[in-house]
N, CA and C atoms as an extended XYZ file, in Angstrom:
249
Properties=species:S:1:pos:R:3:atomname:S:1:resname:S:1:resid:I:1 pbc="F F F"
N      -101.057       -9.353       -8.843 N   UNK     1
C      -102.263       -9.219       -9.650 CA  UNK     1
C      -102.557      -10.569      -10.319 C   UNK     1
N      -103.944      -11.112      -10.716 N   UNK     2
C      -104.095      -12.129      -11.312 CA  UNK     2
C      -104.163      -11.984      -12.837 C   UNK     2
N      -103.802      -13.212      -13.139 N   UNK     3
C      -103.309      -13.143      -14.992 CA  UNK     3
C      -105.077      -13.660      -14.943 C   UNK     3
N      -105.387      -12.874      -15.626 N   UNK     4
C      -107.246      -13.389      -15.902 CA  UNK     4
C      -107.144      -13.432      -17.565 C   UNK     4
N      -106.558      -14.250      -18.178 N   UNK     5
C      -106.292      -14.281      -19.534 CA  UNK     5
C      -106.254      -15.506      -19.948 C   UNK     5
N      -106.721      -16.165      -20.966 N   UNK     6
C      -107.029      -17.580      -21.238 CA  UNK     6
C      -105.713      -18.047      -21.977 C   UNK     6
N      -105.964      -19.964      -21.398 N   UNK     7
C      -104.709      -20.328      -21.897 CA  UNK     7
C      -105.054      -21.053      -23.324 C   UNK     7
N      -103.681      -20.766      -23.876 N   UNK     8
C      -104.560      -21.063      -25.619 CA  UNK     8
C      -103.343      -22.254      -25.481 C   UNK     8
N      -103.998      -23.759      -25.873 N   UNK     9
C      -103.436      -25.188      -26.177 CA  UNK     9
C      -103.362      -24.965      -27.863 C   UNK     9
N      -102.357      -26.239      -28.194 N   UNK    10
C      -102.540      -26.884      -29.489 CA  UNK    10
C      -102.568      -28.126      -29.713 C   UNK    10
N      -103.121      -28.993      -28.215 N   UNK    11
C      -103.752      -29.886      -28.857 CA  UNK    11
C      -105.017      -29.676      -29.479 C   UNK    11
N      -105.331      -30.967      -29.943 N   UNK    12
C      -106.892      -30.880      -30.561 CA  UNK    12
C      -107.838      -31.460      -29.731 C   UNK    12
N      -109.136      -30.840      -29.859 N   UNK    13
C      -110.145      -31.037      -29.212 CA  UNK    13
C      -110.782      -32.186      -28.803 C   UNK    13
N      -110.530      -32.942      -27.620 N   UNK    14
C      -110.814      -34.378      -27.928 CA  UNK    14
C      -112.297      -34.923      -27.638 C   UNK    14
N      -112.670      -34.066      -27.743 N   UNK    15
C      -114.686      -34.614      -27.870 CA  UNK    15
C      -115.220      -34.949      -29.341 C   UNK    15
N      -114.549      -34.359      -30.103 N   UNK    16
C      -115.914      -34.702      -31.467 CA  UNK    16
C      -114.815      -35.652      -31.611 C   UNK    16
N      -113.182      -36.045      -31.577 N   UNK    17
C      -113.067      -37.241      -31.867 CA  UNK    17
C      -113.356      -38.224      -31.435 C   UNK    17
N      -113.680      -38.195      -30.094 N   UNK    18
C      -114.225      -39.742      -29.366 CA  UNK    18
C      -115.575      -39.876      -29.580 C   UNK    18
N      -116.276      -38.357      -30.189 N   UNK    19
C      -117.604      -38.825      -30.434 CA  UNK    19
C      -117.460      -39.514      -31.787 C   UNK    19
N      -116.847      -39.231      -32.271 N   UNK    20
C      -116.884      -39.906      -33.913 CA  UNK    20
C      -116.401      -41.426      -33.927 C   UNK    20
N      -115.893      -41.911      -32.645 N   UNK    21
C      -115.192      -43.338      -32.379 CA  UNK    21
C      -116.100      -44.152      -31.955 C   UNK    21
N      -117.324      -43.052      -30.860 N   UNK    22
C      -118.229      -43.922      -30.218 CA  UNK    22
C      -119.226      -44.302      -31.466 C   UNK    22
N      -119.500      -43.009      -32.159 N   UNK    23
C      -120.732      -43.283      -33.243 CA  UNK    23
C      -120.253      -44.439      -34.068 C   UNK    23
N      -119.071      -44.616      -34.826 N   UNK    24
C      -118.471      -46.069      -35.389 CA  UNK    24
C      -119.048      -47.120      -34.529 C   UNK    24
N      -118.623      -47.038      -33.730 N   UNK    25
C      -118.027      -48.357      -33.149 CA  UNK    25
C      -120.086      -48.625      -32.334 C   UNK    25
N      -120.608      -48.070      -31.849 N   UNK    26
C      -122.043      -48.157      -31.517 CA  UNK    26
C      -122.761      -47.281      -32.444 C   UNK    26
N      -123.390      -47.732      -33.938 N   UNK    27
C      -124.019      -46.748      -34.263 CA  UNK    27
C      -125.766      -46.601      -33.595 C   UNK    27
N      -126.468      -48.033      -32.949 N   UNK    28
C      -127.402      -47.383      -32.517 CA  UNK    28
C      -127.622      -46.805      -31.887 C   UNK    28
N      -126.208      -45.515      -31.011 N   UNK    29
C      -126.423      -44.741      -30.395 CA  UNK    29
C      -127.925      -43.656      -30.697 C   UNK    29
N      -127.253      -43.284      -31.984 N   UNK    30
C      -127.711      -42.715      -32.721 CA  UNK    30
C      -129.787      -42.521      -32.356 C   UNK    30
N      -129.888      -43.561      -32.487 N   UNK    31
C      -131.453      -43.524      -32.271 CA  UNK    31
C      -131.766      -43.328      -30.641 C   UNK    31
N      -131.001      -42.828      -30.044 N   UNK    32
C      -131.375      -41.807      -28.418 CA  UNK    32
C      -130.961      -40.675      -28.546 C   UNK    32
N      -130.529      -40.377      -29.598 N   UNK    33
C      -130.743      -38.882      -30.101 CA  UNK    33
C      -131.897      -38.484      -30.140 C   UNK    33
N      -132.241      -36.868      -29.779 N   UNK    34
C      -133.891      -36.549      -29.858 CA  UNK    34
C      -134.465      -35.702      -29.059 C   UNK    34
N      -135.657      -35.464      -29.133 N   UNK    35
C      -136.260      -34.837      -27.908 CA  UNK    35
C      -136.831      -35.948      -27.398 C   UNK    35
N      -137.251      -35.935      -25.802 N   UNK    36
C      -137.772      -36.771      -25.020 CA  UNK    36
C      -138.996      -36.036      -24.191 C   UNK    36
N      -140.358      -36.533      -24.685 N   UNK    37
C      -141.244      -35.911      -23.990 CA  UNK    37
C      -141.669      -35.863      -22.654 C   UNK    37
N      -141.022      -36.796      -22.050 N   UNK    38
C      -141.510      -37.045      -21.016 CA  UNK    38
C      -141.098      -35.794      -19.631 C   UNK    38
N      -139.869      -35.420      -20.487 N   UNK    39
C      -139.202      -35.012      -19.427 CA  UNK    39
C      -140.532      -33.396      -19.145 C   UNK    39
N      -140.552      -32.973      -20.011 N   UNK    40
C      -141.899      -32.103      -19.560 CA  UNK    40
C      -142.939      -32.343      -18.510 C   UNK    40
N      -143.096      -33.607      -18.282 N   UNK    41
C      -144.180      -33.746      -17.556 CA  UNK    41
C      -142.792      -33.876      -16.027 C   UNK    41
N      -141.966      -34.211      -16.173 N   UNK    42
C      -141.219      -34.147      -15.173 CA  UNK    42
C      -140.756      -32.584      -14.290 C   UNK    42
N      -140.422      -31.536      -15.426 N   UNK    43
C      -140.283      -30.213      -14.877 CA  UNK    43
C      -142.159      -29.912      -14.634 C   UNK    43
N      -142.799      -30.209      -15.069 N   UNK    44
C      -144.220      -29.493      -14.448 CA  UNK    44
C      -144.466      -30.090      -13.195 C   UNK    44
N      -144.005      -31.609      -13.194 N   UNK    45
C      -144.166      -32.095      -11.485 CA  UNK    45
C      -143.005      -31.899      -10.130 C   UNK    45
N      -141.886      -31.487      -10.746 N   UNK    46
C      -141.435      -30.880       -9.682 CA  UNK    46
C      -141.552      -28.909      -10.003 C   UNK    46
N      -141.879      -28.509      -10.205 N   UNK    47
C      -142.532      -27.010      -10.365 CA  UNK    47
C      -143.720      -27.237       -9.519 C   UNK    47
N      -144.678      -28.298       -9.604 N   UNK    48
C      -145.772      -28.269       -8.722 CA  UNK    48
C      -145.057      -28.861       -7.306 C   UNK    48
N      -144.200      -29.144       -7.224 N   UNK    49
C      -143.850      -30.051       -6.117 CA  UNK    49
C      -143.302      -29.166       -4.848 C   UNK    49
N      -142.709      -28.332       -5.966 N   UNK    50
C      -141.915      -26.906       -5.397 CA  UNK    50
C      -142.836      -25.731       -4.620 C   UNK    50
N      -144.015      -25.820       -5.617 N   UNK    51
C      -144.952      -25.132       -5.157 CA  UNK    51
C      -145.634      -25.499       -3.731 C   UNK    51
N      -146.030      -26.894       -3.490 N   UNK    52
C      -146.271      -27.424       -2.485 CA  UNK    52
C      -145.834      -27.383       -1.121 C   UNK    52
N      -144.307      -27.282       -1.465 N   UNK    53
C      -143.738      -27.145       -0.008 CA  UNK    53
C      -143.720      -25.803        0.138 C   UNK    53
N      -143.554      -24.650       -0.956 N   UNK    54
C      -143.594      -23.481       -0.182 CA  UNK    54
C      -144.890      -23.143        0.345 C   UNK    54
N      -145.801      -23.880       -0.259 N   UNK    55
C      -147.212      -23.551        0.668 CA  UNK    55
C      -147.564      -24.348        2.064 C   UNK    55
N      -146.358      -25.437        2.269 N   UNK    56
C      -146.428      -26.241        3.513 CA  UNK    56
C      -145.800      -25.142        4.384 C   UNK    56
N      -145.109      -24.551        4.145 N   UNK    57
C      -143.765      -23.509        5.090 CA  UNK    57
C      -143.720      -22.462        4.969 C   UNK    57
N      -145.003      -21.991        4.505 N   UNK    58
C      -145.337      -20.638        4.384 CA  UNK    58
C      -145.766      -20.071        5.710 C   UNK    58
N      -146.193      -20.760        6.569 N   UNK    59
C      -146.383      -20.145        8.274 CA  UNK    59
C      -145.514      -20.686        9.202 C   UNK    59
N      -144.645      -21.405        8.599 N   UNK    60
C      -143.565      -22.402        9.709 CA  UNK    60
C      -142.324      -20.694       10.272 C   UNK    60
N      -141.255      -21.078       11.401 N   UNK    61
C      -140.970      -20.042       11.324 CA  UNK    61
C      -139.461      -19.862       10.479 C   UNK    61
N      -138.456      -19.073       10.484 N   UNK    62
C      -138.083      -18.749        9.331 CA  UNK    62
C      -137.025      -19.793        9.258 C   UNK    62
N      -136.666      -20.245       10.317 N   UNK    63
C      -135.182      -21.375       10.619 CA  UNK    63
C      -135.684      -22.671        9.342 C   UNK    63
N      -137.198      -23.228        9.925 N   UNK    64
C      -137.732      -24.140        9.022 CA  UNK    64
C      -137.604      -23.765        7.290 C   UNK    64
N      -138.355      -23.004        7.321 N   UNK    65
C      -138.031      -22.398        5.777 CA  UNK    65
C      -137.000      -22.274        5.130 C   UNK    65
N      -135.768      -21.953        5.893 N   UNK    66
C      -134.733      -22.181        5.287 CA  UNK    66
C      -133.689      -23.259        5.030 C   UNK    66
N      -134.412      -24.281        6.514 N   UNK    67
C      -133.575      -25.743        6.097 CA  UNK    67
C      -134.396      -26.304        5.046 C   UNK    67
N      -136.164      -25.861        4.683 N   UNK    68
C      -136.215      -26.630        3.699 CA  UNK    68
C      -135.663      -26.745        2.086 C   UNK    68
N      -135.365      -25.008        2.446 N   UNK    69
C      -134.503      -24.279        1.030 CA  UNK    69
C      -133.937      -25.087        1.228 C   UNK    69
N      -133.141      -25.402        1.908 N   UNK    70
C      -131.543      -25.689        1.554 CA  UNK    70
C      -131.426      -26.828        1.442 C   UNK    70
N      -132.514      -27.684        1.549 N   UNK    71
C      -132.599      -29.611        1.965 CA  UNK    71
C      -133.242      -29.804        0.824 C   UNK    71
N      -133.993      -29.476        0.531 N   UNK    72
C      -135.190      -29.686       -0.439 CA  UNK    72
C      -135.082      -29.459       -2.073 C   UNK    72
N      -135.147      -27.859       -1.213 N   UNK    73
C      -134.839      -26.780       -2.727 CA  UNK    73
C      -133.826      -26.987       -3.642 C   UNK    73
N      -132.537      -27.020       -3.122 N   UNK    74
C      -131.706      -27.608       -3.814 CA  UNK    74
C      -131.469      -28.602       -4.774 C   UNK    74
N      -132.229      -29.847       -4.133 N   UNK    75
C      -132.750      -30.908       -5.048 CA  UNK    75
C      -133.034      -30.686       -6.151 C   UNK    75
N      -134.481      -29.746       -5.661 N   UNK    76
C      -135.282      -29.495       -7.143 CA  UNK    76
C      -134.813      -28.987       -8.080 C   UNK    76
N      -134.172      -27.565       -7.787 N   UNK    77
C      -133.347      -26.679       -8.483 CA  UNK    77
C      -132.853      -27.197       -9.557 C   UNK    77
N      -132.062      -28.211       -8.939 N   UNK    78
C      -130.679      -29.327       -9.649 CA  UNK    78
C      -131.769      -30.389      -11.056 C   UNK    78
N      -132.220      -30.260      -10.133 N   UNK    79
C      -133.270      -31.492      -11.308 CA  UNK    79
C      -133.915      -30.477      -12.268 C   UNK    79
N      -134.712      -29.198      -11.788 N   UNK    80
C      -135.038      -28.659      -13.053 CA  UNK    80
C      -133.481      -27.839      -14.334 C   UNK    80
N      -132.320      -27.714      -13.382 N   UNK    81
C      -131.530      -27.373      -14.324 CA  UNK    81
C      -131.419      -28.319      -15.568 C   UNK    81
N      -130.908      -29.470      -14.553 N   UNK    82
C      -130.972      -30.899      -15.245 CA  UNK    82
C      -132.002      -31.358      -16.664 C   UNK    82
N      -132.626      -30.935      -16.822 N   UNK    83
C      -134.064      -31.071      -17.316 CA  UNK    83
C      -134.082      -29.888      -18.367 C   UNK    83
């Protein structure tokens, strides 16, 4: 049977300390903190982009359609997660 039960450490968490080393040591990180507008116009152009090819391969037959899923789609997918 599998042990599906989490393993509990006692070290300590080593992200907020290296974040607290980077913020020292570079504080103008700091000012790329934020929202970034642009990226909106980026998910609306691949959402339209997405849209496009399924209307290119909407009569192709089904083999096509699915290498473009899988060639294409993927891409986008990744970039709107990304985003």
């Amino acid at each position: 049977m599998l042990d599906l039960q989490f393993r509990k450490v006692n070290a300590p968490e080593p992200h907020v300390q290296r974040t607290r080393e980077i913020m020292r040591s570079h504080p103008e990180i700091r000012k790329l903190f934020g929202p970034t507008p642009i990226t909106a116009i980026y998910v609306i152009g691949l959402v339209m982009l997405q849209v496009l090819m399924a209307h290119v391969v909407k009569d192709a037959p089904w083999w096509v359609v699915l290498l473009v899923a899988y060639l294409f789609g993927a891409f986008v997918c990744h970039g709107l997660w990304a985003l």
